[in-house]
N, C-alpha and C positions, 0 to 999 in steps of 0.2 A: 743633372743639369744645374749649373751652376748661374747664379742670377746676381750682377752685381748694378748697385744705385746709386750714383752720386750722387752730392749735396755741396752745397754753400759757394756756387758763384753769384756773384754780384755786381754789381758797378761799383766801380775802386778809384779811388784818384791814383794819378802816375806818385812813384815813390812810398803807397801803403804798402800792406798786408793783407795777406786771405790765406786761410786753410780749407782744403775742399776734401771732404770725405769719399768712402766709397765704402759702402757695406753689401758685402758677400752672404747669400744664402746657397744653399745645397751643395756647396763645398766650405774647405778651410785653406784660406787664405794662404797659409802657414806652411802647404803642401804643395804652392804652385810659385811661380817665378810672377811675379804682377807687376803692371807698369801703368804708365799716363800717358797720355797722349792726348796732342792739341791739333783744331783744325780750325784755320783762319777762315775769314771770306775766302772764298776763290781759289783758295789754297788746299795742298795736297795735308793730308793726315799726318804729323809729323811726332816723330818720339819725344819724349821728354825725359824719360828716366823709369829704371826698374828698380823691383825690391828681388834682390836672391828669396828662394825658395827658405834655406835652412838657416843662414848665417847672418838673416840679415844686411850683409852690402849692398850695398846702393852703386847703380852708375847713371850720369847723368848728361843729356846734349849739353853741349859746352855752350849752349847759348842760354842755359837757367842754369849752368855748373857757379856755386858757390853765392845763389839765390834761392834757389829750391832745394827744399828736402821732401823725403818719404820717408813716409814710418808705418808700422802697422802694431794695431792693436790687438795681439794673439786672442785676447781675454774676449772679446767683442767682435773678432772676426772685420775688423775694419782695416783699411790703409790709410791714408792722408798722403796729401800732398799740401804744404806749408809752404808757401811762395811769399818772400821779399823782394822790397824795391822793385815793383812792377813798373812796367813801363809799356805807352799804350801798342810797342809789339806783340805784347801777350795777350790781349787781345782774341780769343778762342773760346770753341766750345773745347771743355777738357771732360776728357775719357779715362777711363780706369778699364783693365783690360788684363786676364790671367790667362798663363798657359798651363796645360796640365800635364805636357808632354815635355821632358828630357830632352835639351839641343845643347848645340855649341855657345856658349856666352855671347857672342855677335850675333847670333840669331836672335834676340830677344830687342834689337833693338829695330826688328818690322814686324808689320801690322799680319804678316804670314804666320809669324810664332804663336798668336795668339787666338783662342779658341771663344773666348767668353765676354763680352763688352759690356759696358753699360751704356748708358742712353746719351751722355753728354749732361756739363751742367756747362751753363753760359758764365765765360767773367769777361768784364769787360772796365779797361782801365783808362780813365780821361786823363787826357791832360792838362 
């Protein structure tokens, strides 16, 4: 059973930064395909971007593509997600979320791919 925890939303002004965690127990990160995911008021669950299982690639919605990054920390079993020039669109509880099962690369960017979630952390960007 695999158990993942986000960390470090907060209230941001439009235009900062935040990096938000997500630390993995009873698996290894390293083994699964892992993504984020945000969910506004009112609003349906939506991707944000994955980390490949082996190689490390990243792909990202094209509405955080070339603002957010992912990264993971093999050593510490963590991911990150690194967000720039936020804007109060972003706005969302974000999610951290691993699959443990083998799909097709599109597959991974619904909330069906994935087996394991964590709890949400809140960010929330004023303007």
């Amino acid at each position: 059973q695999v158990q993942l925890v986000e960390s470090g939303g907060r209230l941001v002004q439009a235009g900062g930064s935040l990096r938000l965690s997500c630390a993995a127990s009873g698996g290894t990160f390293r083994n699964y395909v892992s993504a984020w995911f945000r969910q506004a008021p009112g609003k349906e669950r939506e991707f944000v971007g994955y980390i490949w299982w082996s190689s490390d690639s990243t792909i990202y919605a094209d509405s955080v593509k070339g603002r957010f990054t992912i990264a993971r920390d093999n050593a510490k079993n963590t991911m990150f997600l690194k967000m720039n020039r936020l804007n109060p669109e972003d706005t969302a509880v974000y999610y951290c979320a691993c699959a443990t099962t083998r799909q097709y690369p599109v597959s991974y960017y619904y909330r069906m791919a994935y087996d394991y979630w964590g709890q949400g952390t809140q960010v929330t960007v004023s303007s």
